[in-house]
LUMLOSE-949761 format. One record per residue: residue number from 1; residue in one letter; x, y, z of N, C-alpha, C in turn. Coordinates in Angstrom, 2 decimals, m for minus. Atoms other than C-alpha are relative to their C-alpha. Layout:
REM residues N
{pt NUM,'A',{X,Y,Z},{X,Y,Z},{X,Y,Z}}
...
//
This chain:
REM residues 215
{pt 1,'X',{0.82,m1.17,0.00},{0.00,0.00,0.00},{0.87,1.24,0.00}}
{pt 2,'X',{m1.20,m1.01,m0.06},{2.64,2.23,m1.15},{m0.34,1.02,m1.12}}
{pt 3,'X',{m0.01,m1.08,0.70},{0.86,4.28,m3.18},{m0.29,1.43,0.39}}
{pt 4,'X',{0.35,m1.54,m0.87},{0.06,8.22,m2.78},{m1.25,m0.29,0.88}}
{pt 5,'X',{1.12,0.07,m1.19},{m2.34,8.82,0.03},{m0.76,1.32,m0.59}}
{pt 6,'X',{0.80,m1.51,0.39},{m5.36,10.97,m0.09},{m1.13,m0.47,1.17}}
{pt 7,'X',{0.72,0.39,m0.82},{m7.75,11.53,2.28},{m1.60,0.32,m0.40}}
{pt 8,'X',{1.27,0.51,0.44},{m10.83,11.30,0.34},{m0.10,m0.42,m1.12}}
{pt 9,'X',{0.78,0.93,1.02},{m12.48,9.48,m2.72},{0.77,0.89,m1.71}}
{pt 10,'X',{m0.10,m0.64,0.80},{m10.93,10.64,m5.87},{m0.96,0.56,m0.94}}
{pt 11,'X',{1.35,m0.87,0.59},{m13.53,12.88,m7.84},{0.59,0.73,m0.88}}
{pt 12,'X',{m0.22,m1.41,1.33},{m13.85,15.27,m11.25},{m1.70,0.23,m0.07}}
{pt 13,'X',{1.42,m0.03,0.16},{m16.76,16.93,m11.97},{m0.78,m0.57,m1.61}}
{pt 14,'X',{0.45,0.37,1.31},{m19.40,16.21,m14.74},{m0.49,1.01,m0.35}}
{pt 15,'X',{0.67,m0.68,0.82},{m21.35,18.17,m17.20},{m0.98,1.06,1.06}}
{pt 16,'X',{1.98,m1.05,m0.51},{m24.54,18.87,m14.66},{0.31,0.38,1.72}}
{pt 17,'X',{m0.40,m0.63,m1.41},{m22.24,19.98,m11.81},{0.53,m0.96,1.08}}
{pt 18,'X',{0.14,0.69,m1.23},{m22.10,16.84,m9.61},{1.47,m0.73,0.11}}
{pt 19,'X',{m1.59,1.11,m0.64},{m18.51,14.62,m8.07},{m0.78,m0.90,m1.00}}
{pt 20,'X',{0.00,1.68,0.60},{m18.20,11.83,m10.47},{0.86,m0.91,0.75}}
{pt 21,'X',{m0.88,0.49,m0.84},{m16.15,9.43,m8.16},{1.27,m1.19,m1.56}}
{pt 22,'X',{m0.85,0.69,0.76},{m13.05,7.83,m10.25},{0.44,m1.11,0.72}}
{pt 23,'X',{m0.20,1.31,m0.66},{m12.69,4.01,m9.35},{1.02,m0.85,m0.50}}
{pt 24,'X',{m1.50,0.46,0.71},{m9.01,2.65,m9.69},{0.56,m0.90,0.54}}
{pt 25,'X',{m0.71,1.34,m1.30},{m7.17,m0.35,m8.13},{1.12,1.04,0.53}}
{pt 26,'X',{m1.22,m0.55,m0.39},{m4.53,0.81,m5.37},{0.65,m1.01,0.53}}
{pt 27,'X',{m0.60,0.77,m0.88},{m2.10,m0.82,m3.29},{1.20,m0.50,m0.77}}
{pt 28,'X',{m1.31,0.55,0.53},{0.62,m1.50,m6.38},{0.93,0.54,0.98}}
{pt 29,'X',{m1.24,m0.19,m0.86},{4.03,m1.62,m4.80},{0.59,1.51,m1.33}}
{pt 30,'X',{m0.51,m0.51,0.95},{6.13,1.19,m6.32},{0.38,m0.02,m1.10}}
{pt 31,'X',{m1.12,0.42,1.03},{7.91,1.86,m9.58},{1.34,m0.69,0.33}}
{pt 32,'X',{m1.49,0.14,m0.67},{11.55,0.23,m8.50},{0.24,m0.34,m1.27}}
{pt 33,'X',{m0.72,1.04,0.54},{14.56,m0.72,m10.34},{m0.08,m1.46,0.14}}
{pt 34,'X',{0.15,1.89,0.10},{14.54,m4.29,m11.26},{1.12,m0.44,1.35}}
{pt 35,'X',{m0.76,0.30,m1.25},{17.33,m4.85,m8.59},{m0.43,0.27,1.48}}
{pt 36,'X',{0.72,m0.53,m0.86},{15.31,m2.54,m5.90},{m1.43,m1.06,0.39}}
{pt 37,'X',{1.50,0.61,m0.15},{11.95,m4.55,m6.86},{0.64,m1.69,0.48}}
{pt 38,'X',{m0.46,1.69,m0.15},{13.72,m8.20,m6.50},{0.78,0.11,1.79}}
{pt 39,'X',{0.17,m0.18,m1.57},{15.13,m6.91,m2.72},{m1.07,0.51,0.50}}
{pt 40,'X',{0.93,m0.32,m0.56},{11.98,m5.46,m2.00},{m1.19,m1.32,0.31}}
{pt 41,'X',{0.95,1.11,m0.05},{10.06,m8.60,m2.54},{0.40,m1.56,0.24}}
{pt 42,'X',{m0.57,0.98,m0.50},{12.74,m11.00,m1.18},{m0.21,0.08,1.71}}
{pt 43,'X',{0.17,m0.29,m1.45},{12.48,m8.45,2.22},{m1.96,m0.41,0.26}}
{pt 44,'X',{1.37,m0.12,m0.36},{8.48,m8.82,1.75},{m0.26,m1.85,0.20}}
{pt 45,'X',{0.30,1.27,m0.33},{8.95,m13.06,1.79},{0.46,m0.34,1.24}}
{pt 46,'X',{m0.21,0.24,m1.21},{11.18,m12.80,4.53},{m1.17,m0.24,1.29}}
{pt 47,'X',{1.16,m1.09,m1.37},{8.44,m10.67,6.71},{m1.29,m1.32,m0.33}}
{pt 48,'X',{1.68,0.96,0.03},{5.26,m12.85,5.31},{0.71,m1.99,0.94}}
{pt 49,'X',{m0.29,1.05,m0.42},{7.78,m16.18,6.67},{m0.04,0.40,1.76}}
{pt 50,'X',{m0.36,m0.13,m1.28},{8.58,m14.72,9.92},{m1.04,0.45,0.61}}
{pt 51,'X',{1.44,m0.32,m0.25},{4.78,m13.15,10.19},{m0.91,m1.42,0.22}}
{pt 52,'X',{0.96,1.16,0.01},{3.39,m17.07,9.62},{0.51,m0.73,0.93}}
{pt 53,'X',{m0.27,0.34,m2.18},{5.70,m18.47,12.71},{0.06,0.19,1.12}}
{pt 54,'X',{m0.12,m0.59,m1.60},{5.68,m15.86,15.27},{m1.32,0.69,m0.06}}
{pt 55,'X',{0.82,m0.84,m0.78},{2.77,m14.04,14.69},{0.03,1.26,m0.73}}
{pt 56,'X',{m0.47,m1.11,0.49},{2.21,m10.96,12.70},{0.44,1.17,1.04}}
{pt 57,'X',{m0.48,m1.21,m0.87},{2.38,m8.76,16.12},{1.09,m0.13,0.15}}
{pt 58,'X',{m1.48,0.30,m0.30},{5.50,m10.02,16.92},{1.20,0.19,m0.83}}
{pt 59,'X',{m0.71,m0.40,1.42},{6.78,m8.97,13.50},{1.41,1.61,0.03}}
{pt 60,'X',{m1.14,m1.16,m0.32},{9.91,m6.51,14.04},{0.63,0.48,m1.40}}
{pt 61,'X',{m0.71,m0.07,0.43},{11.91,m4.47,12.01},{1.28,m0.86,m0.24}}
{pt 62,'X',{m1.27,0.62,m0.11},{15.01,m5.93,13.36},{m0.12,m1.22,m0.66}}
{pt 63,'X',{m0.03,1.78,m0.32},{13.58,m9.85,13.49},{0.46,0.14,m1.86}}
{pt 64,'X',{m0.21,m0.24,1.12},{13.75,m8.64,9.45},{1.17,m0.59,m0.37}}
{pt 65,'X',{m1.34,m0.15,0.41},{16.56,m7.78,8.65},{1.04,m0.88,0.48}}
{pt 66,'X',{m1.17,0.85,m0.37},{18.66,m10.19,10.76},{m0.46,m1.49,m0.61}}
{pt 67,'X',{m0.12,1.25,0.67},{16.63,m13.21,8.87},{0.09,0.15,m1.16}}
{pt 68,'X',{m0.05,m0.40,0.70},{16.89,m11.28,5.99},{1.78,0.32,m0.68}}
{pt 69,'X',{m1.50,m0.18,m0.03},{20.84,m10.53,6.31},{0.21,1.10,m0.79}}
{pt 70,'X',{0.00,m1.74,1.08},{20.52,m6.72,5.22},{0.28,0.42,1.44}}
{pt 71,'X',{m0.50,m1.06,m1.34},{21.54,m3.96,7.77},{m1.65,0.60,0.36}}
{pt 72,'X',{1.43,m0.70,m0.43},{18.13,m2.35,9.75},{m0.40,1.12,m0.52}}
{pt 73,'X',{0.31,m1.11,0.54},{18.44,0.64,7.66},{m0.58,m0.10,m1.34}}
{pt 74,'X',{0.61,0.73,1.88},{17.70,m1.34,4.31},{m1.34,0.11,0.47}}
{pt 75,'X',{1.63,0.26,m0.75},{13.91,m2.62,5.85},{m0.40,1.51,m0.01}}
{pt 76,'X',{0.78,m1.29,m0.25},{13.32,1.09,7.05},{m0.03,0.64,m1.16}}
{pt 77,'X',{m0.12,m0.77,1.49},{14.20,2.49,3.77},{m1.04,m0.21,m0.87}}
{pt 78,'X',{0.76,0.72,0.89},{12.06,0.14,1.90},{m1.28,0.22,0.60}}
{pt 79,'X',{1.22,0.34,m0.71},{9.28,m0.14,4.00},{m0.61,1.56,1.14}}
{pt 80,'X',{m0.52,m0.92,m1.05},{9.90,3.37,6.29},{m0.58,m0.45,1.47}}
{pt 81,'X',{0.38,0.62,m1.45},{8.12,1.68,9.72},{m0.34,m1.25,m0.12}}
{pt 82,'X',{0.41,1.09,m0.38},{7.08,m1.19,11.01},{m1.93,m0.01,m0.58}}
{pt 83,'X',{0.71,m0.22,0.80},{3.65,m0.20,10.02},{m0.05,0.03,m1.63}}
{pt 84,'X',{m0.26,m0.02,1.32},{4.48,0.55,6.38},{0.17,m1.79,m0.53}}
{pt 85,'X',{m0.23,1.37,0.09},{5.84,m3.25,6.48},{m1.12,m0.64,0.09}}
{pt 86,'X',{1.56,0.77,m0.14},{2.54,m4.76,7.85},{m0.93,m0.04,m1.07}}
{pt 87,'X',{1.18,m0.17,1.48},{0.60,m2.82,4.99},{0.46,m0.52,m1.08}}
{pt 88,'X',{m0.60,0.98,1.13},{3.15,m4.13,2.45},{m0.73,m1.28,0.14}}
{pt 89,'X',{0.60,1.15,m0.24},{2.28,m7.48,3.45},{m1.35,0.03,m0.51}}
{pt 90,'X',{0.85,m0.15,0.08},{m1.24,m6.63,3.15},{m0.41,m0.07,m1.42}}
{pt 91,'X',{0.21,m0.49,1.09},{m0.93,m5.59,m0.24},{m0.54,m0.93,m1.10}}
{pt 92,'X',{0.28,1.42,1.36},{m1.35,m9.12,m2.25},{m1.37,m0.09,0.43}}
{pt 93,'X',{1.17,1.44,m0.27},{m4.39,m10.49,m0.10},{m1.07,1.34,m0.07}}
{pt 94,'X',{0.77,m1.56,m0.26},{m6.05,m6.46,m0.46},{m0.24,m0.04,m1.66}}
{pt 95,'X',{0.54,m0.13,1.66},{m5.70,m6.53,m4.27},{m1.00,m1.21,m0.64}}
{pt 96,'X',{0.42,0.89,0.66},{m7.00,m9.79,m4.63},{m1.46,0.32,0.55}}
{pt 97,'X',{1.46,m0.63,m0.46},{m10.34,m8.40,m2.88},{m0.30,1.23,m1.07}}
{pt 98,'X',{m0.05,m1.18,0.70},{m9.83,m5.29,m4.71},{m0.10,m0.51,m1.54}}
{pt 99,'X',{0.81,0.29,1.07},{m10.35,m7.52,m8.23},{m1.35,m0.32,0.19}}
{pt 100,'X',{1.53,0.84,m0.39},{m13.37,m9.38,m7.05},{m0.82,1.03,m0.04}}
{pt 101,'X',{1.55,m0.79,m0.75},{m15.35,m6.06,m6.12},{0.20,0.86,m1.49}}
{pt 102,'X',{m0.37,m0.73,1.02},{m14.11,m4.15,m9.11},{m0.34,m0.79,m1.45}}
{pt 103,'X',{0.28,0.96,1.19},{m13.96,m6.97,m12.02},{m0.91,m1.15,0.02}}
{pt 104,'X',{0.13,1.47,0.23},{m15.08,m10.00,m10.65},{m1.41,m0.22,m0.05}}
{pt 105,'X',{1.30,0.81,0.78},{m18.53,m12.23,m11.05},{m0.59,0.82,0.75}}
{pt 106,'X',{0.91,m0.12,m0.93},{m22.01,m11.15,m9.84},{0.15,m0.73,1.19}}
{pt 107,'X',{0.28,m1.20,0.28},{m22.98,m9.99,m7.37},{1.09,0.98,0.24}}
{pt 108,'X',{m0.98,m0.81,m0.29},{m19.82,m8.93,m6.20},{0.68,1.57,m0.88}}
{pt 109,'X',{m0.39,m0.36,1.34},{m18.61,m7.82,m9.56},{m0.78,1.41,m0.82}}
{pt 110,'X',{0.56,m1.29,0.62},{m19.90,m4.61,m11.92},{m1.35,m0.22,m0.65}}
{pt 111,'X',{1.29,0.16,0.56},{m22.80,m7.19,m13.62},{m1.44,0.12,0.86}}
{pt 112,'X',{0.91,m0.27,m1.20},{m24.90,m6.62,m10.54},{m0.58,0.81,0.21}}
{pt 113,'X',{0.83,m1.47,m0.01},{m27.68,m3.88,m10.08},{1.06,0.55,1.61}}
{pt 114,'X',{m0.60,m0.33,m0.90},{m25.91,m1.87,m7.05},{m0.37,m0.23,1.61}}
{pt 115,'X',{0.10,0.13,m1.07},{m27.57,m2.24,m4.27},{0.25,m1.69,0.62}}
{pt 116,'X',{m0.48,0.82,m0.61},{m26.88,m6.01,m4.18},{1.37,m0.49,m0.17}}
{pt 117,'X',{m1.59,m0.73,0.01},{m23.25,m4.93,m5.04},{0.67,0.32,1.05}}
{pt 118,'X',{m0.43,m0.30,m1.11},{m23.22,m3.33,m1.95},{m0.27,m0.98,1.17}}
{pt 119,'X',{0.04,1.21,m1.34},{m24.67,m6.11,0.46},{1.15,m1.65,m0.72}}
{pt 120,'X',{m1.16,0.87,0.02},{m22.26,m8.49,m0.94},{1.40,0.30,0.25}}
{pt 121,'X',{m0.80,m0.43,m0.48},{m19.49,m6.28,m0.23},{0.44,m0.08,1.38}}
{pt 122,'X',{0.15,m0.05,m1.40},{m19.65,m6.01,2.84},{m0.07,m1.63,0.97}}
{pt 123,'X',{m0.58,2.05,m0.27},{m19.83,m10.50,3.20},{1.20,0.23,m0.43}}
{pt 124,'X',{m1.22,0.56,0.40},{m17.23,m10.58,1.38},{1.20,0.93,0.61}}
{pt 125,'X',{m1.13,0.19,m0.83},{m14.98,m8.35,3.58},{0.08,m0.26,1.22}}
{pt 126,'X',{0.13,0.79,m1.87},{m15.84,m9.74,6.75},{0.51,m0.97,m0.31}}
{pt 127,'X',{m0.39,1.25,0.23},{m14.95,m12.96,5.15},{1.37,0.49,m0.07}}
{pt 128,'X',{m1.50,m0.34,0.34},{m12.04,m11.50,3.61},{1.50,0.47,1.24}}
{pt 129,'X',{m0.83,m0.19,m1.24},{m10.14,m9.79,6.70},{m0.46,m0.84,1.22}}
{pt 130,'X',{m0.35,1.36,m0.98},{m11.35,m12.82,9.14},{0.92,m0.91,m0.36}}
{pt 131,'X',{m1.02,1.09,0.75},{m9.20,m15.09,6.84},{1.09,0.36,0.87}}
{pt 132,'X',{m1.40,m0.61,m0.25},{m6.41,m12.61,7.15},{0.29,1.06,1.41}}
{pt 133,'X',{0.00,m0.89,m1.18},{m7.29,m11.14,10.74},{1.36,0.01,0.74}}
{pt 134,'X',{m1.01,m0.57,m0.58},{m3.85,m11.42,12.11},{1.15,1.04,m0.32}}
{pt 135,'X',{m0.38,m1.42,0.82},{m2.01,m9.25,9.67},{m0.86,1.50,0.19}}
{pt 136,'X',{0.91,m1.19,0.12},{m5.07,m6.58,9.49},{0.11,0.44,1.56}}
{pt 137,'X',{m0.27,m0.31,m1.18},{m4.98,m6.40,13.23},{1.31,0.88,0.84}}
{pt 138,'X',{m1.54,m0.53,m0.51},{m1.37,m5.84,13.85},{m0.03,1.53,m0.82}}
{pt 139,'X',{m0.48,m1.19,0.37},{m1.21,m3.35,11.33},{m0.98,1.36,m0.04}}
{pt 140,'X',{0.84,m0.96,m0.33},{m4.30,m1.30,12.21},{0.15,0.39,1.41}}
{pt 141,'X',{m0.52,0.14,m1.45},{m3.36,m1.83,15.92},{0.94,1.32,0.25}}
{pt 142,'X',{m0.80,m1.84,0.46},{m0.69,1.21,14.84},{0.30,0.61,m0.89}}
{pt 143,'X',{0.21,m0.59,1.11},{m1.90,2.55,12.51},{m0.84,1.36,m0.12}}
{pt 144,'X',{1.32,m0.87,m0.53},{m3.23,5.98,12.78},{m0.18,0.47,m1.62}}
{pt 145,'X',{0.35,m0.02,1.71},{m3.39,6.00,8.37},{m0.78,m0.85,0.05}}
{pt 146,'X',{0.73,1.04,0.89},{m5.96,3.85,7.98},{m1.54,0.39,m0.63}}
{pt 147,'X',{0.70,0.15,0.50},{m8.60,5.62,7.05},{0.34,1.24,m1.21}}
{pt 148,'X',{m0.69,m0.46,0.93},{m6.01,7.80,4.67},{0.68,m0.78,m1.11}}
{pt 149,'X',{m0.66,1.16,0.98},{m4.74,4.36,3.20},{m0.50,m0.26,m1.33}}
{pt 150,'X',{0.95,0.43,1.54},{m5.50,3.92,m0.66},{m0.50,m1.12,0.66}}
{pt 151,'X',{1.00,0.80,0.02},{m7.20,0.74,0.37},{m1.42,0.41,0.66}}
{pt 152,'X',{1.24,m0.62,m1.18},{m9.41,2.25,3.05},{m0.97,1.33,m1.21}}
{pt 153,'X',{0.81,m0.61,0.74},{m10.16,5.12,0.01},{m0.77,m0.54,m1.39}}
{pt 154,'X',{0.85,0.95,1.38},{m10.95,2.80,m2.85},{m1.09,m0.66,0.40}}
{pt 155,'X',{1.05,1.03,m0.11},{m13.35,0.81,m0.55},{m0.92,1.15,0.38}}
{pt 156,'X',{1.17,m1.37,m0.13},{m15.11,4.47,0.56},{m0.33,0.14,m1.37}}
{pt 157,'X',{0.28,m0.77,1.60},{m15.06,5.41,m3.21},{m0.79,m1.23,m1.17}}
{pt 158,'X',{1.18,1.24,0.30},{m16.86,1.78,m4.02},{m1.16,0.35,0.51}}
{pt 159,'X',{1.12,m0.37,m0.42},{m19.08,2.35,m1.65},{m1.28,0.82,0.09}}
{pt 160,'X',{1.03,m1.07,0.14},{m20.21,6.02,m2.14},{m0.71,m0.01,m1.25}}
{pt 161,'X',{0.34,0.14,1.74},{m20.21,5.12,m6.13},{m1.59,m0.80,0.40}}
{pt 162,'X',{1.45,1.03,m0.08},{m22.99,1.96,m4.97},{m1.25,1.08,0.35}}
{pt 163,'X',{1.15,m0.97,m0.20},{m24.86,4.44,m3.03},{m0.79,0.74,m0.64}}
{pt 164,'X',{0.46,m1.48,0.66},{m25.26,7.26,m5.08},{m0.74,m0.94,m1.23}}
{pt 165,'X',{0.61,0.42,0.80},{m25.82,4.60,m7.96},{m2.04,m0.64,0.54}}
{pt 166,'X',{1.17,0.34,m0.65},{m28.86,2.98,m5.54},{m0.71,1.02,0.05}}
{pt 167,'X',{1.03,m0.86,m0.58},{m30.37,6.42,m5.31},{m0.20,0.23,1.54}}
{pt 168,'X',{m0.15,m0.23,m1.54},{m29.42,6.79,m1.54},{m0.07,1.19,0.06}}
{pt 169,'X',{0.40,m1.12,m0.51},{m30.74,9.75,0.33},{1.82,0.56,0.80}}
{pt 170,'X',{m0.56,m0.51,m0.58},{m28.57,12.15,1.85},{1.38,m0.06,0.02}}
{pt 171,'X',{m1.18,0.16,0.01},{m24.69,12.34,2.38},{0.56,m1.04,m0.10}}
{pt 172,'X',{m0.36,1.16,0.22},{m23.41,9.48,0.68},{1.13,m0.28,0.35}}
{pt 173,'X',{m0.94,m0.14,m0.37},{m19.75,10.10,1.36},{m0.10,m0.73,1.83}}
{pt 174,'X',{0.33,0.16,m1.57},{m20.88,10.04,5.21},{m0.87,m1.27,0.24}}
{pt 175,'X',{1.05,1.36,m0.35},{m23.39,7.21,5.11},{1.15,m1.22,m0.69}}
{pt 176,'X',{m0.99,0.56,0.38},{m20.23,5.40,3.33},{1.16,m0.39,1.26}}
{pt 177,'X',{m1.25,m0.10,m1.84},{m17.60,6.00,6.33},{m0.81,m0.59,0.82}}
{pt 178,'X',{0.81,0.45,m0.87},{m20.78,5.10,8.26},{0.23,m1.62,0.04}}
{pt 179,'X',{0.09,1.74,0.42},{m20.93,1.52,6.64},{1.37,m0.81,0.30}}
{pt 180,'X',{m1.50,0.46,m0.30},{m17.23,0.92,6.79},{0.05,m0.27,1.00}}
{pt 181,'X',{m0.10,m0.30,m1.25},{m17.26,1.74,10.18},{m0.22,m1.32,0.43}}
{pt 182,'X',{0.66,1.15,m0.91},{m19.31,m1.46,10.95},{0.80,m1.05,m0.74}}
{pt 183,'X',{m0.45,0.90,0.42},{m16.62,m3.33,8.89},{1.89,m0.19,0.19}}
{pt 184,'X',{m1.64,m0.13,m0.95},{m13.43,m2.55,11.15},{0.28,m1.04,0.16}}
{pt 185,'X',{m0.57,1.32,m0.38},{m11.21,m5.29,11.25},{m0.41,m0.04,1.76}}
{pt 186,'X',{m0.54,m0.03,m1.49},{m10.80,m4.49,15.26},{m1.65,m0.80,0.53}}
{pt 187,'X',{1.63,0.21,m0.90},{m14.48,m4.58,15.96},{m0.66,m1.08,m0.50}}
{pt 188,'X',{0.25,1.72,0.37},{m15.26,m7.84,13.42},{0.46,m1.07,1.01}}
{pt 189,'X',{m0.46,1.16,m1.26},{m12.80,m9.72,15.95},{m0.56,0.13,0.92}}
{pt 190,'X',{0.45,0.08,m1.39},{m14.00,m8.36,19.14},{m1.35,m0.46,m0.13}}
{pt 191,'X',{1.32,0.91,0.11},{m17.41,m9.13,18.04},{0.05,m1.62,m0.11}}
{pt 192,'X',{m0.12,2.03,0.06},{m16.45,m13.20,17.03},{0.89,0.01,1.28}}
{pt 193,'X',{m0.83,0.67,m1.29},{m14.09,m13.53,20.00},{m0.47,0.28,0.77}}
{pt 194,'X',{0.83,m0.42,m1.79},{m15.50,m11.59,22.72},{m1.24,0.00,0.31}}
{pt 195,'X',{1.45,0.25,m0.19},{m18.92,m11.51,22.21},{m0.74,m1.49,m0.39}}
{pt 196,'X',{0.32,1.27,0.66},{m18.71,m14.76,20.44},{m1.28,0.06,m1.21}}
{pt 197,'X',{0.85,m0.57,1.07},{m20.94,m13.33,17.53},{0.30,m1.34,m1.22}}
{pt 198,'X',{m0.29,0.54,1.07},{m21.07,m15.44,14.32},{m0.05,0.39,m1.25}}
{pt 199,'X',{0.26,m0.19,1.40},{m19.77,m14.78,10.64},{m1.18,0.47,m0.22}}
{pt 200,'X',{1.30,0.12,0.55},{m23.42,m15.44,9.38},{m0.75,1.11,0.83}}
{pt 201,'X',{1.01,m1.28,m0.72},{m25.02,m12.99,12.24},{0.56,1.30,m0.74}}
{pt 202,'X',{m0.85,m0.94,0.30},{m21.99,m10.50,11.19},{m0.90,0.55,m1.79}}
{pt 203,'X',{0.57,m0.02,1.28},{m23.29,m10.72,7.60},{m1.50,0.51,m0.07}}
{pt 204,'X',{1.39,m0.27,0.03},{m27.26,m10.50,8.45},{0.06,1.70,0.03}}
{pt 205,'X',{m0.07,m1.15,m0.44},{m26.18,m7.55,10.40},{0.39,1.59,m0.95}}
{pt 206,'X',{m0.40,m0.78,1.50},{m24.41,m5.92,7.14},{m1.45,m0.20,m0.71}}
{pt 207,'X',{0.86,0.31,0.87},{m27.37,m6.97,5.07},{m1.54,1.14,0.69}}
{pt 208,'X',{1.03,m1.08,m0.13},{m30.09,m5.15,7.36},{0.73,1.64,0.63}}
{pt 209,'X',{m0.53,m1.78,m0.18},{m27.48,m1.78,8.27},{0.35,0.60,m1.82}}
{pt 210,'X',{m0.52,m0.15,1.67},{m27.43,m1.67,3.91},{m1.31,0.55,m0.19}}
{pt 211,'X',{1.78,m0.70,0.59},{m31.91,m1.65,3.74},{m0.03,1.23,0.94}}
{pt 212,'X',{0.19,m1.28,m0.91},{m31.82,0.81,6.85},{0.38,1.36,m0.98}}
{pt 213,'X',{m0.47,m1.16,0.67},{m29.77,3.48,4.53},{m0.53,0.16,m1.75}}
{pt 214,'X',{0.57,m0.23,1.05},{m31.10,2.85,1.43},{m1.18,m0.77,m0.31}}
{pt 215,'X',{1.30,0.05,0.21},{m34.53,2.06,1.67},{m0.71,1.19,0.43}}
//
């Protein structure tokens, strides 16, 4: 997730005055030299090996670089925090969500009228960051970018697009952040672990906070 940051939905206007929202995949890794891109993605197998035996919290700069056999200033360079690293990581199992909602089949996909566009969205990332809840955790855990992160703005700028396409009342932007909101990694877990909630309730629960706003 190393691309520019922005902290809202990219937009141009149209003809009859109104935000057209522009809908783009993010999260490519940089341009690099071919030598730059082949250590960048030798340091990103390291981190995803040493993330799948200890634990993504437990994930260090240092532990890096010393199974990595680079100096601690390489990692920071590449990655600039420990955060930055986490979202790297992130970046494969984020795009591959990021085709599905963008290209892929009904209803997920663009052949879908919108509003059941948007209640499948919303399954499918509850599903999606439960898979991958120990990564998403760690790196939202310190993360005070996350709702500046191109991924966090491509899935607002899906969302407000569904809306506005559904004919949703009122501040779509805001009733967007609203919806997200209920699809926080932090608060998906504490709901299945601590409250002991289930997937399938998690999902109902998306499905009737979707008719509430646009019915």
């Amino acid at each position: 997730m190393n691309s520019p940051l922005s902290s809202s939905p990219p937009a141009h206007d149209t003809p009859d005055g109104r935000r057209d929202l522009a809908l783009t995949p993010v999260g490519e890794p940089p341009h690099l030299r071919a030598d730059a891109a082949r250590n960048r993605s030798r340091l990103l197998e390291v981190a995803a090996r040493l993330a799948a035996e200890r634990g993504a919290a437990n994930l260090t700069m240092e532990a890096v670089a010393l199974a990595a056999q680079v100096g601690k200033g390489t990692v920071f360079r590449r990655f600039g925090d420990r955060t930055g690293l986490l979202m790297a990581l992130l970046d494969h199992h984020e795009r591959q969500l990021q085709t599905r909602f963008l290209t892929g089949p009904a209803p997920l996909g663009p052949d879908a009228p919108a509003l059941e566009r948007l209640r499948a969205f919303g399954a499918a990332v509850i599903r999606h960051e439960h898979t991958h809840r120990d990564l998403y955790l760690a790196a939202h855990a310190e993360s005070g970018r996350r709702h500046t992160s191109p991924a966090y703005v491509l899935r607002l700028t899906h969302v407000t697009l569904l809306l506005r396409q559904a004919r949703t009342a009122g501040d779509t932007e805001l009733v967007a952040h609203t919806l997200l909101g209920y699809l926080d990694p932090t608060l998906v877990h504490h709901l299945l672990t601590r409250r002991g909630l289930s997937l399938d309730r998690l999902e109902s629960g998306w499905y009737d906070l979707v008719a509430r706003y646009t019915s």
